[in-house]
C-alpha positions as CSV (number, residue, x, y, z in Angstrom):
1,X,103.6,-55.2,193.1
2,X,103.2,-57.6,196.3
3,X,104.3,-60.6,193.5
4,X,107.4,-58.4,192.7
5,X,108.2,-57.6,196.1
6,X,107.9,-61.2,197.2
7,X,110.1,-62.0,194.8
8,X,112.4,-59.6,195.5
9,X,112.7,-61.0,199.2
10,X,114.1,-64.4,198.6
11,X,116.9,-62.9,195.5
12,X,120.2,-62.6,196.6
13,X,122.1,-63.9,200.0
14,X,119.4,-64.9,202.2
15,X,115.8,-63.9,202.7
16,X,114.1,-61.1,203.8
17,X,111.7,-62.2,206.2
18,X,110.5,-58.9,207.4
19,X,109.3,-57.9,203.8
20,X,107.8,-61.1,203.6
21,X,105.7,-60.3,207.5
22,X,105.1,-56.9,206.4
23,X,103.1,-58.0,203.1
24,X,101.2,-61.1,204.1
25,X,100.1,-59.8,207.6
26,X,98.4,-57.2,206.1
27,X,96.8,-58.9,202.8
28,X,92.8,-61.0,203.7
29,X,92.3,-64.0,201.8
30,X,91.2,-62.7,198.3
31,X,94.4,-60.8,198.3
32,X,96.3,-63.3,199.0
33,X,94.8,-65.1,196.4
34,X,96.1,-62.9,193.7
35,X,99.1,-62.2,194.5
36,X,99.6,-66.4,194.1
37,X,98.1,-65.9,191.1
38,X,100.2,-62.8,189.8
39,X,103.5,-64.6,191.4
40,X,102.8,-67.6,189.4
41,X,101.8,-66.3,186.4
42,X,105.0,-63.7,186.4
43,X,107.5,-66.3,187.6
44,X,106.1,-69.6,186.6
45,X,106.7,-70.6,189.9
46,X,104.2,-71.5,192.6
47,X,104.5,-69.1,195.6
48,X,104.0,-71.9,198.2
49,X,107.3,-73.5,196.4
50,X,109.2,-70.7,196.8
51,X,108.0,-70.6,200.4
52,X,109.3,-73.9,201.3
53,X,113.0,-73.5,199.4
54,X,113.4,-70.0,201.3
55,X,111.8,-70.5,204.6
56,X,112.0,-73.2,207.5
57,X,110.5,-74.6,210.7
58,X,107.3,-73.1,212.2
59,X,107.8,-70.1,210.5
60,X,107.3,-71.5,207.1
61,X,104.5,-74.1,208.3
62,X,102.9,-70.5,209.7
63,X,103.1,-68.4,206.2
64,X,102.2,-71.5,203.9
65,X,98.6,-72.3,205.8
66,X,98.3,-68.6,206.1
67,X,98.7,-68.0,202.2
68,X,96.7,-70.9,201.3
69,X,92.8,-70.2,200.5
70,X,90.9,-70.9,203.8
71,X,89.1,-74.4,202.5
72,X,92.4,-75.4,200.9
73,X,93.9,-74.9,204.2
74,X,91.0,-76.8,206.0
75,X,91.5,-79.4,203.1
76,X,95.2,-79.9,203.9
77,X,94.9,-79.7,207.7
78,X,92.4,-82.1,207.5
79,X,93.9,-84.6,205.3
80,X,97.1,-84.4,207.3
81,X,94.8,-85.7,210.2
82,X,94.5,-88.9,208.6
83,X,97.6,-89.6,207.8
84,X,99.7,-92.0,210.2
85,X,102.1,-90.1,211.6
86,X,100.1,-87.3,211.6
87,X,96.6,-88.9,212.8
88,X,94.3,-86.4,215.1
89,X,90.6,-86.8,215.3
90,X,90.9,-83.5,217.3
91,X,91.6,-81.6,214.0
92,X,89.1,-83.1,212.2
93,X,86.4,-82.3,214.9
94,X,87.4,-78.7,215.2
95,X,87.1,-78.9,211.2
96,X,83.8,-80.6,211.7
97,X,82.6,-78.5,214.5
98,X,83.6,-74.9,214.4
99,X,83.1,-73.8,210.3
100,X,80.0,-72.8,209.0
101,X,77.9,-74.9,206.6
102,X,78.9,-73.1,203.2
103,X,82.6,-73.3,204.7
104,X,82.8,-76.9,205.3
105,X,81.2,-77.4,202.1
106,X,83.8,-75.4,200.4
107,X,86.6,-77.5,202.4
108,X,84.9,-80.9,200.9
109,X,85.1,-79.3,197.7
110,X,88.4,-78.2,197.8
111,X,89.6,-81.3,199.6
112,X,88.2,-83.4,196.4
113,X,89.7,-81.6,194.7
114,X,93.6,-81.7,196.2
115,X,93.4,-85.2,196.3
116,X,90.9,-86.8,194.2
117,X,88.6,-88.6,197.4
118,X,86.3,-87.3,199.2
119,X,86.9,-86.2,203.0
120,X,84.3,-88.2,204.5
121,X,86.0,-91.3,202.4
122,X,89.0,-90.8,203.7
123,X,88.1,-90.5,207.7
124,X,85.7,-93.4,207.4
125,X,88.9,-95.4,206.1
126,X,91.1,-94.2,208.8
127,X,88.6,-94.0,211.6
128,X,87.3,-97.1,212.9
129,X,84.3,-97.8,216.1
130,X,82.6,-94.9,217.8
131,X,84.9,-92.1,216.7
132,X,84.0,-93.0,213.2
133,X,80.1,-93.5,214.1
134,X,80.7,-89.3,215.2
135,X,83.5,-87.8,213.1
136,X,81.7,-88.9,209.6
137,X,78.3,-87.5,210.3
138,X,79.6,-84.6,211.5
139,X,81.8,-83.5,208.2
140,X,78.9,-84.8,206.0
141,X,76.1,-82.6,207.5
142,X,75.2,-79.3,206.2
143,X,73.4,-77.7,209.2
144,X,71.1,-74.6,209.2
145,X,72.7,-71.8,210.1
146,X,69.8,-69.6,211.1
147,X,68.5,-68.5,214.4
148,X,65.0,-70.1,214.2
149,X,64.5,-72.3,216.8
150,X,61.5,-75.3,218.3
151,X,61.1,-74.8,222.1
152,X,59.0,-78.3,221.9
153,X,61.7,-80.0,220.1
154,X,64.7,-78.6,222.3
155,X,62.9,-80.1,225.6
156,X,62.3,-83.2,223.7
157,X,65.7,-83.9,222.8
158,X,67.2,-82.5,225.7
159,X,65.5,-85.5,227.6
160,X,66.6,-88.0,224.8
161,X,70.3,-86.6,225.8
162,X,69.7,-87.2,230.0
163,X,68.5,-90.5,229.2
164,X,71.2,-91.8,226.7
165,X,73.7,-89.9,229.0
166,X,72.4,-91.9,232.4
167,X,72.6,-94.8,230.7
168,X,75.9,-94.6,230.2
169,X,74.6,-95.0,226.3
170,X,77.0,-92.6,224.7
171,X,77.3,-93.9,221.4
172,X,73.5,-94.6,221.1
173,X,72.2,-93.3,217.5
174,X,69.8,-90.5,218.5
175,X,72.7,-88.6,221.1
176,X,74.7,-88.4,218.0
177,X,71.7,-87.5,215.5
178,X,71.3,-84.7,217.7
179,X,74.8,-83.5,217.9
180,X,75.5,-84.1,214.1
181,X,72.3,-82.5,212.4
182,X,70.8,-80.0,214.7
183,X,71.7,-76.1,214.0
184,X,73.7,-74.6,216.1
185,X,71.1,-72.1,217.4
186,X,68.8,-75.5,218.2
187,X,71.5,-77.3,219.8
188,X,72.1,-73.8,222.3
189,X,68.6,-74.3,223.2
190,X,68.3,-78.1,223.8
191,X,71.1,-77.6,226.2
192,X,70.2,-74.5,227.9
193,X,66.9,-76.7,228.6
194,X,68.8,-79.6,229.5
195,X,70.8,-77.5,231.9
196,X,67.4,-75.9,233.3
197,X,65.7,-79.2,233.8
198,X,68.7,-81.8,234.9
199,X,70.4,-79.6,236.5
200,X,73.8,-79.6,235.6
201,X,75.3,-78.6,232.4
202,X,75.5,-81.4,229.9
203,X,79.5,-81.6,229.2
204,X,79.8,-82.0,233.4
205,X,77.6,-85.1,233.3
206,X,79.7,-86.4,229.9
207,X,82.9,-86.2,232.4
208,X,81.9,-89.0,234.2
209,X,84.4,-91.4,232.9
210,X,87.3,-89.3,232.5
211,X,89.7,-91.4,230.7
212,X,87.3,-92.3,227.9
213,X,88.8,-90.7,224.7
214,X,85.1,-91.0,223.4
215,X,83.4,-89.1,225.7
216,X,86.2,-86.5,225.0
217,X,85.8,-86.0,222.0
218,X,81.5,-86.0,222.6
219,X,82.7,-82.9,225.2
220,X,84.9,-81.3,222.4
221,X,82.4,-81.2,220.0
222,X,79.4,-80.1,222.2
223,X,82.0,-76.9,223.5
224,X,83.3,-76.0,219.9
225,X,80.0,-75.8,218.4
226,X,78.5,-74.0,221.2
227,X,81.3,-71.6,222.3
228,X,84.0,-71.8,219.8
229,X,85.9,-69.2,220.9
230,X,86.0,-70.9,224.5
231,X,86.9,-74.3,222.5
232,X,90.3,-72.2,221.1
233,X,90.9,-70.5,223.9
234,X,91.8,-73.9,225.7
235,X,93.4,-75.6,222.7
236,X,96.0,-72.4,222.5
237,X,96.4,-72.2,226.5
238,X,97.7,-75.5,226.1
239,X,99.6,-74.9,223.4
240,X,101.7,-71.8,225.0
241,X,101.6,-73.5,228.3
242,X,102.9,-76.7,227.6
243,X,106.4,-77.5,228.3
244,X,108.0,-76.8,225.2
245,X,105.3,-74.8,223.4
246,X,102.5,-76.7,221.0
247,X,103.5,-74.7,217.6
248,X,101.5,-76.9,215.3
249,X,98.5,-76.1,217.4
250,X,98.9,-72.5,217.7
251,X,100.2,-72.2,214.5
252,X,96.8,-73.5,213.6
253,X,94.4,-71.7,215.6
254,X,96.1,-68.4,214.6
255,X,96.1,-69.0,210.9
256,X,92.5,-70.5,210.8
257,X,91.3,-67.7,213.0
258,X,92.4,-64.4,212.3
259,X,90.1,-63.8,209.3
260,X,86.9,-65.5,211.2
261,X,86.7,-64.7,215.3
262,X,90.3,-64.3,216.8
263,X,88.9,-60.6,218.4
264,X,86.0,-62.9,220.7
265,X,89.4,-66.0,221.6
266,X,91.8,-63.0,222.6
267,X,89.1,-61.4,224.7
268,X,88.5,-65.3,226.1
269,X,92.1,-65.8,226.4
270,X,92.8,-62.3,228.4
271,X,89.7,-63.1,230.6
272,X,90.9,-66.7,231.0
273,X,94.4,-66.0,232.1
274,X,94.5,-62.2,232.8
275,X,97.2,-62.0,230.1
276,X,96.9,-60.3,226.4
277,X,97.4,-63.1,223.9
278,X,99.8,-61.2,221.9
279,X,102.1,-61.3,225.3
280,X,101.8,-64.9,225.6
281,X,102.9,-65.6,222.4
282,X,106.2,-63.2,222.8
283,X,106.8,-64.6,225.5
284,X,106.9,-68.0,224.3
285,X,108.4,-67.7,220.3
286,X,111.0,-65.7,219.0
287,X,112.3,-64.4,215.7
288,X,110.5,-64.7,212.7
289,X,107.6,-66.8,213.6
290,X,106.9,-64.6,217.1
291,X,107.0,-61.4,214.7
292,X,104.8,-63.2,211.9
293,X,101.7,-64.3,214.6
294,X,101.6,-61.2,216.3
295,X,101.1,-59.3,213.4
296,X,98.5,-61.6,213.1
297,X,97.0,-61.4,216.8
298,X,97.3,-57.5,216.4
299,X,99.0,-55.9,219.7
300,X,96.9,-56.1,222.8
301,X,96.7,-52.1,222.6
302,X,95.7,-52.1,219.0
């Protein structure tokens, strides 16, 4: 029926865009799925085809990564960080950084898949130096994703961490060890302790040289696999914000969020900036791609 109805939307003079809002806003992943599936096997046509000939701009970029699978999404959103013109290391930390173990598993999968290489391959190609040192490790781990954690261990590293840190040593092989193989729930605790001992929380002391893109990216990847939804809030602050807004980023953060923890980033977001994220984005879009993400925000009120 969604297949039929789909259809039905892009026959005749011009689209209807609001039929189109109306069913995917309200379908979750395994939905959306099958109504590909149905679409394709009823029309021999491949839904994100259709997609592209009937839609444009943001608003089509917007229902194409939302109808995709979530590690097919990942896999194309990360392969499009490689690419020249498209090149972000950013993307590929946040990919890195904020999915959980089975996820990013499923994204390499899927990503081998799409285009016949495997993701860590393709960074390490594009990648060179210090960001390659941290992106690679990170994308190839496969962390544990319980809550156990080793007090001992935790002060331990945490005093690795100071010492690489005050030695300015932020490439050195055990700082990234730690970052790219402990669990998240370990990693909470080594720099709670590192906090408690040193005194000041570690991303403050990794600000020292501010215009070092790798000590950015080293602060980026300590806050999204710590407090994600802090992480997003900023990266879609920016993006609304911004002169011109950043649609590619909130596009993204929307899409990739809405199944997984958009409720804790729009509570972030509204304590951030005192303003409901669905107001933001009115505010700053309009027509079909306004109406599209804040059906999938959900109204402050909801």
């Amino acid at each position: 029926e969604d297949a039929e109805q789909l259809r039905k939307a892009f026959a005749g003079w011009g689209t209807n865009e609001g039929l189109i809002i109306s069913i995917l806003t309200h379908r979750n992943a395994a939905q959306r799925k099958l109504i590909q599936q149905a679409y394709a096997e009823t029309y021999g046509e491949d839904l994100l085809k259709s997609f592209d000939k009937e839609l444009s701009s943001d608003f089509e970029r917007a229902v194409v990564l939302w109808t995709l699978a979530p590690a097919e999404r990942d896999a194309f959103l990360a392969n499009e960080s490689t690419k020249l013109l498209t090149k972000n290391y950013w993307i590929l930390l946040e990919i890195a950084t904020t999915r959980s173990s089975h996820d990013l598993y499923q994204v390499k999968v899927a990503y081998h898949a799409r285009y016949k290489k495997s993701l860590e391959e393709d960074v390490a190609y594009h990648t060179s130096g210090d960001v390659r040192k941290l992106l690679v490790p990170l994308l190839s781990t496969f962390r544990y994703e319980g809550d156990e954690i080793n007090v001992p261990l935790s002060k331990k590293e945490a005093k690795i961490l100071h010492e690489k840190i005050s030695d300015k040593a932020y490439n050195d092989e055990e700082l990234i060890r730690i970052l790219t193989t402990r669990s998240k729930a370990q990693l909470n605790a080594t720099l709670n302790q590192y906090n408690n001992e040193f005194g000041n929380a570690i991303n403050k002391d990794l600000k020292a040289d501010k215009d070092d893109e790798f000590l950015k990216l080293l602060r980026q990847t300590i806050k999204s696999l710590t407090f994600p939804e802090k992480y997003f809030e900023k990266v879609l602050r920016l993006a609304i914000n911004k002169l011109g807004t950043g649609e590619g980023a909130l596009t993204r953060v929307i899409t990739t969020r809405a199944e997984v923890d958009l409720q804790r980033i729009k509570e972030e977001y509204y304590r951030r900036n005192s303003v409901h994220l669905d107001h933001a984005i009115v505010k700053d879009t309009s027509g079909d791609y306004e109406k599209f993400l804040v059906e999938l925000v959900g109204h402050a009120d909801a």
